[in-house]
C-alpha positions as CSV (number, residue, x, y, z in Angstrom):
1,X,0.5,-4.5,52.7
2,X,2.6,-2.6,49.7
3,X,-0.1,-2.4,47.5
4,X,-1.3,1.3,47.4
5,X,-4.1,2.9,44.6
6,X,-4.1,5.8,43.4
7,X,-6.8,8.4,41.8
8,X,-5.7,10.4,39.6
9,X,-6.8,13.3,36.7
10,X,-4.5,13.0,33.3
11,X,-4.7,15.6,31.2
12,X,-3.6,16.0,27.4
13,X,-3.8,19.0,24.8
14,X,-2.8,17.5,21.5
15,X,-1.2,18.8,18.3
16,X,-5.4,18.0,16.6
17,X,-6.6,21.3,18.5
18,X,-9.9,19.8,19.4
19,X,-9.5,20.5,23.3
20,X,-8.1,19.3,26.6
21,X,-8.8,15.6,27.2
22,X,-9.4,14.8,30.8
23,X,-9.7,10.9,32.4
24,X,-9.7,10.4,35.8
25,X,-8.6,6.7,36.6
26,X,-7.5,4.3,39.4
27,X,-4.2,2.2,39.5
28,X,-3.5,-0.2,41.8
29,X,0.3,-0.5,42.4
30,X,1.9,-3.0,44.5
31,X,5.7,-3.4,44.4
32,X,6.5,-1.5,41.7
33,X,4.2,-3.1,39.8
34,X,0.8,-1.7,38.1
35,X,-1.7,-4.6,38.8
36,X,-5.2,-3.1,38.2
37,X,-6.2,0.1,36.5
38,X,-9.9,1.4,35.2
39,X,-10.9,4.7,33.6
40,X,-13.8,5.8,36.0
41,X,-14.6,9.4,34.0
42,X,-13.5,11.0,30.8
43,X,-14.3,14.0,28.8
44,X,-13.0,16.1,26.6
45,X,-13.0,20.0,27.1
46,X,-13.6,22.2,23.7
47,X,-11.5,25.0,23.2
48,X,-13.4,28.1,22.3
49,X,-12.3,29.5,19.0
50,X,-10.0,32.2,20.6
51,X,-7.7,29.2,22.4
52,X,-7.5,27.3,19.3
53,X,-5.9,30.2,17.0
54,X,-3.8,31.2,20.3
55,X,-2.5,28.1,20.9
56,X,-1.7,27.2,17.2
57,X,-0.2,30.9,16.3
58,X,1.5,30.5,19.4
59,X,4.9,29.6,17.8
60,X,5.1,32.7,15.8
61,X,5.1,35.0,19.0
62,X,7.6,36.8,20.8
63,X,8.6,35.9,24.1
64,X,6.0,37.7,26.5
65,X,3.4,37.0,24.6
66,X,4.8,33.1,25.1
67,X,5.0,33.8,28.6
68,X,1.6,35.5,28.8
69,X,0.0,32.9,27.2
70,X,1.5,30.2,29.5
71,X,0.0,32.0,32.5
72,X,-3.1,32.8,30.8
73,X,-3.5,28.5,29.6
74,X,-2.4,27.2,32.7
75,X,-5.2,29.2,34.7
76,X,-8.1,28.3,31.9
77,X,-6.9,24.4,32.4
78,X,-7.3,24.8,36.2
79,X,-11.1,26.1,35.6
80,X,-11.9,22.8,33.3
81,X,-10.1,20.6,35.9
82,X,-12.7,22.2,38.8
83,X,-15.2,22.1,36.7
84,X,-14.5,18.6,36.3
85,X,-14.0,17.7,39.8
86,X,-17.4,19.6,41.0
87,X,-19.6,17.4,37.7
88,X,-18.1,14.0,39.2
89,X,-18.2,15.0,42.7
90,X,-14.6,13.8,43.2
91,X,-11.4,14.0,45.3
92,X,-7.8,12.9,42.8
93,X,-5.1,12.1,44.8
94,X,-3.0,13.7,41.6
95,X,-3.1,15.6,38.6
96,X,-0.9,15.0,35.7
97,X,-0.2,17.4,32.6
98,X,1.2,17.0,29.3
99,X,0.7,20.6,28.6
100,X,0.3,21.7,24.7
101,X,3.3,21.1,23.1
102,X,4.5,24.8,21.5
103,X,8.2,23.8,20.7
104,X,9.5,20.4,20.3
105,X,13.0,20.3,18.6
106,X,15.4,17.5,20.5
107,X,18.0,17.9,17.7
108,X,18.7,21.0,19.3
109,X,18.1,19.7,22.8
110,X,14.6,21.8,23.2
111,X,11.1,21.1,23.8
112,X,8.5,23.6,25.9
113,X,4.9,22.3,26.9
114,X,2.7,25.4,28.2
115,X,0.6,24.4,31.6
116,X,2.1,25.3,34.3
117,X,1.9,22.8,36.5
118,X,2.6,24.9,40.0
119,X,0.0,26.9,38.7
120,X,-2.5,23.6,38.2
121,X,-1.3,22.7,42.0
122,X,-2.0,26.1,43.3
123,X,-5.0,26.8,41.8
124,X,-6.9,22.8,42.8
125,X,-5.3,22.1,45.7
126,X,-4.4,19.0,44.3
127,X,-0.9,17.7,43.6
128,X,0.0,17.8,40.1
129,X,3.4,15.9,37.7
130,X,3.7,17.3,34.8
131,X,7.1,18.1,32.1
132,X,7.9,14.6,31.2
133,X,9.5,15.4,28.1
134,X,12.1,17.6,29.6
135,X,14.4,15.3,30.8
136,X,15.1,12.5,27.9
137,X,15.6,15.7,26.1
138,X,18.6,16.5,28.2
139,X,19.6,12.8,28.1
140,X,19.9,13.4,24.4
141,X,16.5,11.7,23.4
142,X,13.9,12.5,21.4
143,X,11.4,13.3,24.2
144,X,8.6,11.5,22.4
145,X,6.9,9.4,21.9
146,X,5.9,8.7,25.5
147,X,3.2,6.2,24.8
148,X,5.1,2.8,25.1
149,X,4.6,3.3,29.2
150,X,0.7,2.6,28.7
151,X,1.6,0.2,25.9
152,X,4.1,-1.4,28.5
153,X,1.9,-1.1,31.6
154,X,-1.5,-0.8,30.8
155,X,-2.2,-3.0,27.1
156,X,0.0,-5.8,27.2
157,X,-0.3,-8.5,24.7
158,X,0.4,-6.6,20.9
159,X,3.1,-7.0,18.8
160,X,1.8,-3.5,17.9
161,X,0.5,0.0,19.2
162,X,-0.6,2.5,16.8
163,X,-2.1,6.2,17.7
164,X,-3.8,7.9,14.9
165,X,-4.0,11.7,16.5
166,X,-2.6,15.1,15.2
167,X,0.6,13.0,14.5
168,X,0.2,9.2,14.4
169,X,2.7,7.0,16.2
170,X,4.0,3.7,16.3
171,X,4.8,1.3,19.0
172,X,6.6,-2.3,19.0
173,X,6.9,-4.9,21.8
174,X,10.4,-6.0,20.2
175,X,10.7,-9.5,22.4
176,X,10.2,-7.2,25.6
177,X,12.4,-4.3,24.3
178,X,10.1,-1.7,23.4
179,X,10.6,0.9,20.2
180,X,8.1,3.6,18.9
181,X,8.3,6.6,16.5
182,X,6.4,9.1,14.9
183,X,5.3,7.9,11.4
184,X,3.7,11.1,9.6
185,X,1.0,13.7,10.5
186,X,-2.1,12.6,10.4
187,X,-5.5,14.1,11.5
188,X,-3.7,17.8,11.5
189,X,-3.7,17.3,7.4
190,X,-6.9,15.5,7.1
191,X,-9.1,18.5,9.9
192,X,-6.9,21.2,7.9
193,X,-8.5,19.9,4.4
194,X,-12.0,18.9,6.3
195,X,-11.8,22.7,7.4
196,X,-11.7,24.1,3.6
197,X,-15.2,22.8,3.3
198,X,-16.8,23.9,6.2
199,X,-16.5,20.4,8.2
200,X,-14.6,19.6,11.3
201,X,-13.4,16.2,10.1
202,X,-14.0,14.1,7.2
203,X,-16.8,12.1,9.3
204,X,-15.8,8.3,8.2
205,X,-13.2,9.3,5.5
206,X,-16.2,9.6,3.1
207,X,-14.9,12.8,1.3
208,X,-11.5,11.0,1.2
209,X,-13.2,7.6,-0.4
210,X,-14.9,9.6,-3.0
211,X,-11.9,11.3,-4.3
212,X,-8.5,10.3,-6.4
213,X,-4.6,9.9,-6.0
214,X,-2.2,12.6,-6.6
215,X,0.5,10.8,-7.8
216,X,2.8,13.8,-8.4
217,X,1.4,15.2,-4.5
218,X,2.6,11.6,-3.0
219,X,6.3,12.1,-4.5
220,X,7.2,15.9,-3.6
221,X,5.8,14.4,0.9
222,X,8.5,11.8,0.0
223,X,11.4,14.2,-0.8
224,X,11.1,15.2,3.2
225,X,14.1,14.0,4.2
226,X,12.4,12.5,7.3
227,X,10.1,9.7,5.8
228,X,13.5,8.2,4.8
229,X,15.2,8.6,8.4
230,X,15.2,5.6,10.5
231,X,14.0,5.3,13.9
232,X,14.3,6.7,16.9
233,X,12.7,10.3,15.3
234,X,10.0,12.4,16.5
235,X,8.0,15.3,14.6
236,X,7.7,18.5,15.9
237,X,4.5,20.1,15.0
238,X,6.1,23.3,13.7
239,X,8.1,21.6,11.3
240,X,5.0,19.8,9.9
241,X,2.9,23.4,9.6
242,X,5.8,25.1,8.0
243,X,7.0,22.0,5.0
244,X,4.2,19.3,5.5
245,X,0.5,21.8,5.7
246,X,2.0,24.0,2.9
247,X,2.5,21.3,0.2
248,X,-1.0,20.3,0.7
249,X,-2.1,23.8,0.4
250,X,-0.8,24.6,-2.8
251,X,-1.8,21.6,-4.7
252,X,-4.0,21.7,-7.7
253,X,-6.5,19.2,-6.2
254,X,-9.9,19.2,-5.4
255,X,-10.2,18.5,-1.9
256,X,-11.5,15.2,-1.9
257,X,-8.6,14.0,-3.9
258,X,-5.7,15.7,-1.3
259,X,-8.0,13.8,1.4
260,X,-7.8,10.4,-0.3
261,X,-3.9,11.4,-1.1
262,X,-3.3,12.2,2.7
263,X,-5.4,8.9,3.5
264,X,-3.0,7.1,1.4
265,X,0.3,8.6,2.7
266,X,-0.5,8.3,6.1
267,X,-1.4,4.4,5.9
268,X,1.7,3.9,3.3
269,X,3.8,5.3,6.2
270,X,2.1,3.0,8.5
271,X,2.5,-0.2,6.5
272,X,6.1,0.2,6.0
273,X,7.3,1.3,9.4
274,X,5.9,-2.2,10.5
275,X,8.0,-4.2,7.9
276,X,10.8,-1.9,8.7
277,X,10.7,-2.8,12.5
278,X,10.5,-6.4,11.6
279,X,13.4,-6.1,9.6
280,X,15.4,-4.5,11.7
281,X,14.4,-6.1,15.1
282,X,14.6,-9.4,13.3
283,X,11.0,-10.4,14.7
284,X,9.5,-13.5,13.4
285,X,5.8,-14.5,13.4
286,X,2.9,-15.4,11.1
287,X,0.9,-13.1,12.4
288,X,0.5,-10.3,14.9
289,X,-1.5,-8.0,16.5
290,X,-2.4,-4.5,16.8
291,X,-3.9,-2.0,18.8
292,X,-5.0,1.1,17.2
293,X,-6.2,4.4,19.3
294,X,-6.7,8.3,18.9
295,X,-9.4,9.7,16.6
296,X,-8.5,8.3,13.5
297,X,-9.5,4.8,14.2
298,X,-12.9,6.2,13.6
299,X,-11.8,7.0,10.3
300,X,-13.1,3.9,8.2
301,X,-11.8,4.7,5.0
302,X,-8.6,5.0,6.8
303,X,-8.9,1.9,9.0
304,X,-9.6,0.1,5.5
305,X,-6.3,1.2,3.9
306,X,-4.2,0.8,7.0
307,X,-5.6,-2.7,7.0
308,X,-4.7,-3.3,3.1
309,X,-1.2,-1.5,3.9
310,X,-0.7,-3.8,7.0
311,X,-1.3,-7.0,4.8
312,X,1.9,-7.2,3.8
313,X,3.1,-8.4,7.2
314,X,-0.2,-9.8,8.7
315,X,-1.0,-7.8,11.1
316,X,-4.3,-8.1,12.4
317,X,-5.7,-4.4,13.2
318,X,-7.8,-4.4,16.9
319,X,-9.8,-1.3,17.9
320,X,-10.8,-1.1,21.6
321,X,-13.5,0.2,23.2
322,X,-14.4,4.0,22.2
323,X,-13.7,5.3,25.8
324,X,-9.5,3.9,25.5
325,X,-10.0,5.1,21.4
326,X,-10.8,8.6,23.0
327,X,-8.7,9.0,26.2
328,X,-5.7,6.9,25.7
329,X,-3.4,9.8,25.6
330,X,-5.0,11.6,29.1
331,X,-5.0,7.8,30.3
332,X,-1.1,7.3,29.6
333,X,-0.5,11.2,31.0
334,X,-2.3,10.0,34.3
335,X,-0.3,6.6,34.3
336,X,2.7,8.6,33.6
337,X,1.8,10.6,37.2
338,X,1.4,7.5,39.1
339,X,5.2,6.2,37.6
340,X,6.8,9.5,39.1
341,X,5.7,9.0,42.2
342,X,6.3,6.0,42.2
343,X,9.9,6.0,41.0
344,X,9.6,4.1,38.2
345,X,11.2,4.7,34.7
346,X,8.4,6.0,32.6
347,X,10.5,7.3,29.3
348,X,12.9,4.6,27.5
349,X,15.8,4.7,26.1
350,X,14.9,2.3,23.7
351,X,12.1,4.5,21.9
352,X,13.7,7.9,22.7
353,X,17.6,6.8,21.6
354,X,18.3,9.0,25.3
355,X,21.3,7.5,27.3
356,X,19.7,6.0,30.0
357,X,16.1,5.2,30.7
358,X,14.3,8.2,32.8
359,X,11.8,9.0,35.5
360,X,10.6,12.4,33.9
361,X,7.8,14.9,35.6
362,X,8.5,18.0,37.6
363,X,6.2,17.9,41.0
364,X,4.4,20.1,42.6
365,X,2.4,19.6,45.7
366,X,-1.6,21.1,46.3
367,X,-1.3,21.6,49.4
368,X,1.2,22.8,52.3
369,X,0.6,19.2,53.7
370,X,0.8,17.2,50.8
């Protein structure tokens, strides 16, 4: 028989801060195919206070302290992944990394993720993929984003896939031809505001209901010259602290109103890279669907105006079960394992702009047998 399954740990640290997301899931593969998956464990890991402001001052460093730090993360991920294994009392076939994305800049053909991913293998004894970015990068892509290979593989049936994390993303099954892009930031603005009163989030987008539009705020986001640029693009999280986090800062708002502003731009940004797509892929339907993810779909006041935004091109908005609302992103990292080893393309042209489609991820085996 060719069909094989396979048990593996993804693992994702995104640009929101809040800690390392770990599923462990099972994919059944038979010729090149993925016909069965299921998430069988999730959780998501905390970062203590230290690894948060490490991690997100990171950028500013020189290079041994980079360096450093890349040792330093990749052994504290290899602790929560043991941890992990000993609670669930299981044995993964694989491990694969995302890492935390420090750099990400493909117009000058760079992008780092720290997790080492020898260092991973070493310290589990378990075989770990991990830098999938690397290599659309050098194909002249942008790298990101990789979601479209769970869109693809793992939730078929949407006209539409939208991810509502640090940065929030769009995918689009174009007739089979699949496109996606980074729309704005998203939860790093609305947990950066949440965080100037004390909160972690604004729990249902209530403090963002209550408060006003800044007109005046929503035109100076829109001089970025990237909210004009057409697809494929990609934000790099630097970029977005250094122009984006700043503008918010020095407003003369009161919080609620920069959270119902950020609310506002976020779903505008939404609405009108679906009618752009449309346009431009010359798509044709009364109606279509989509899948939303990541942590703002438990944003209400948000999911309200993406809804109201979305109207425009009917487009019914779908939320999934909490578990894939939580652990999409570690679920597509541990698909994206299973699609190296397996030799199939997991990064496409199509989304990235890269020159060819690409099998990225770096292996590294647990064991001397393996």
């Amino acid at each position: 028989m060719s069909q094989k399954t396979y048990k593996v740990i993804g693992l994702m640290s995104g640009s929101s801060l809040d800690g390392l997301d770990i599923a462990y899931c099972e994919f059944q593969v038979d010729k090149k195919a993925i016909t069965d998956w299921k998430l069988l464990e999730a959780t998501t890991a905390n970062y203590p206070e230290k690894w948060t402001a490490r991690l997100q001052h990171l950028p500013e460093q020189n290079a041994r302290t980079l360096a450093r730090t890349n040792v330093y993360f990749s052994r504290f991920m290899a602790d929560l992944v043991n941890d992990f294994i000993q609670e669930h009392k299981i044995q993964p076939d694989l491990i694969a990394s995302h890492g935390h994305t420090i750099f990400h800049e493909p117009d000058r053909l760079m992008t780092l993720q720290i997790g080492d991913g020898a260092t991973l293998a070493a310290l589990t004894g378990i075989s770990v993929a991990s830098d999938f970015r690397t290599q659309d990068i050098a194909l002249e892509g942008e790298g990101t984003p990789i979601a479209p290979a769970a869109d693809r593989f793992l939730f078929p049936g949407y006209d539409f896939y939208l991810n509502i994390g640090g940065i929030a993303n769009v995918t689009c099954n174009a007739n089979g031809r699949y496109i996606a892009f980074d729309t704005s930031p998203a939860n790093q603005i609305l947990n950066m505001l949440a965080a100037e009163l004390g909160l972690p989030y604004d729990k249902d987008g209530q403090i963002a209901r209550s408060g006003k539009l800044n007109i005046e705020l929503i035109d100076q986001l829109e001089q970025f010259a990237y909210f004009q640029q057409d697809y494929p693009k990609s934000l790099d999280n630097n970029w977005i602290r250094e122009h984006v986090l700043p503008t918010f800062a020095i407003a003369e708002s009161p919080v609620a109103d920069l959270l119902h502003t950020a609310v506002h731009f976020i779903s505008k940004h939404i609405g009108e890279s679906l009618k752009n797509i449309i346009r431009k892929e010359h798509l044709h339907k009364d109606k279509y669907t989509m899948l939303v993810t990541g942590g703002g779909g438990f944003n209400t006041y948000l999911m309200e105006c993406i809804q109201t935004d979305c109207q425009a091109v009917n487009t019914e908005i779908i939320l999934p079960e909490r578990d894939i609302i939580d652990y999409k992103e570690a679920i597509l990292m541990a698909l994206m394992g299973v699609l190296r080893v397996e030799h199939i393309p997991n990064c496409f042209s199509s989304v990235t702009g890269a020159k060819r489609d690409s099998i990225g991820g770096a292996l590294y085996s647990g064991t001397a047998n393996t």
